[in-house]
N, C-alpha and C positions, 0 to 999 in steps of 0.2 A: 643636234637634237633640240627640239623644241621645250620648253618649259614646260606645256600641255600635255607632252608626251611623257617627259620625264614624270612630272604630276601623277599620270595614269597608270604607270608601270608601279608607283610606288602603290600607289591606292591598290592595285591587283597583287602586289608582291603583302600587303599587309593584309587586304582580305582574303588568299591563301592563308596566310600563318593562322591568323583568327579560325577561319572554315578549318583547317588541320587543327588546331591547339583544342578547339571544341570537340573535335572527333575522340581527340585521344582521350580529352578528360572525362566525355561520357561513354566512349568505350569502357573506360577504367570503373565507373562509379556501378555497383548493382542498381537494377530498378526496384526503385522503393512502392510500395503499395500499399491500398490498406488493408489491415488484419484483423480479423475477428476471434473471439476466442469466448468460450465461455464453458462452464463448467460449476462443480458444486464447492462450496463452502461455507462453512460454520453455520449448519444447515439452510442456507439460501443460495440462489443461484447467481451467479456473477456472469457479467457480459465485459469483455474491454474491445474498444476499438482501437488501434495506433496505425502510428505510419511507422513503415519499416523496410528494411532491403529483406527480414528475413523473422520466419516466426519465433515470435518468444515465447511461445507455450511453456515451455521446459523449465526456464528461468523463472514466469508469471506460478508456477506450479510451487516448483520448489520455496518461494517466496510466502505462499499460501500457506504450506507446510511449517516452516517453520514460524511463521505468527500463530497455525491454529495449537502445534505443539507449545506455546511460551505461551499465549494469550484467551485461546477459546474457550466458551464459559459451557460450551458445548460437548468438546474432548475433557471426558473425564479424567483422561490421563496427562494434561496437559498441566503447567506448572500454578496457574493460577487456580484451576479446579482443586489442585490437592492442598493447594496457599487457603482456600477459601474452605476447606473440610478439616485442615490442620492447625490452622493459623502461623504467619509470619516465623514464629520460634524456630520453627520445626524444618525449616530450609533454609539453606545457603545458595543465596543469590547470585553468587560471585558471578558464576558464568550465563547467568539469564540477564543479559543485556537490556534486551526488549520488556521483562516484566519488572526490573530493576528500575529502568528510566520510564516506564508507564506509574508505577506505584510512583516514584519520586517526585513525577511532575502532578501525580494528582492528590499529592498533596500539600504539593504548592500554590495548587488550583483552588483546592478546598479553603488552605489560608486564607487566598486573594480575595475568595470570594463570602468571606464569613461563615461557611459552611453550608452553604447555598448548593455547592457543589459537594458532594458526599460517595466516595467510592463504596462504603460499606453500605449504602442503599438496599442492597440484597434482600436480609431480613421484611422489611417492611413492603419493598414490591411482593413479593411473598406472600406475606400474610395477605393482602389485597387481591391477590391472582391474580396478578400481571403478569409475576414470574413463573418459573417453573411447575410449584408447588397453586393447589386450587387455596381457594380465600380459605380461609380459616375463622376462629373466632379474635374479632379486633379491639377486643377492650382495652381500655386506660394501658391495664396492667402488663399485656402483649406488648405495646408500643414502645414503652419506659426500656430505656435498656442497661 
């Protein structure tokens, strides 16, 4: 046999395997696509787009839930809404992960930033009707805390 030949038969014997080895691994792989998903929380509406072989509603849900239950300033029943009607004393943190290392880190933030940063802002968007609560009367004496 010829060198040319021999050449070609390997070329064909290797672009079989290649053409097979591809088949297999995208027979094997699900088709990824893209996902939409949107829905309500902490009263606004959320959009996410992802790539994926498969939807994560369920997952994106459950993830929602448990920030709006530790974090939402919206669910009254939520750890930070009864933190912010009771004050700090009044709970054990232990197992709120999420409102544990939220408080923690913004008070490291508040530190960093000379108080520039202020979690307790509450009060005073308040009184201004920003927040929840309509503007009120904002004297000297209102602000002092």
């Amino acid at each position: 046999m010829s060198i040319e030949i021999i050449t070609k038969m390997k070329n064909i014997r290797f672009s079989t395997i290649i053409l097979f080895g591809s088949i297999l691994i995208f027979s094997s792989c699900k088709q990824k696509r893209f996902i939409h998903n949107e829905g309500l929380a902490f009263n606004t509406v959320y959009h996410i787009t992802y790539l994926s072989s498969k939807d994560l509603r369920p997952e994106i849900d459950k993830e929602l839930q448990k920030f709006d239950a530790a974090l939402s300033m919206f669910n009254p029943k939520s750890t930070l809404s009864r933190i912010n009607k009771a004050g700090t004393d009044s709970f054990d943190l232990q197992n709120e992960q999420w409102t544990r290392n939220v408080i923690k880190r913004s008070i490291e933030i508040s530190e960093l930033s000379h108080g520039a940063f202020d979690i307790t802002v509450a009060p005073l968007v308040n009184a201004w009707g920003f927040g929840f609560k309509k503007a009120g009367d904002v004297s000297q004496g209102k602000l002092t805390v």
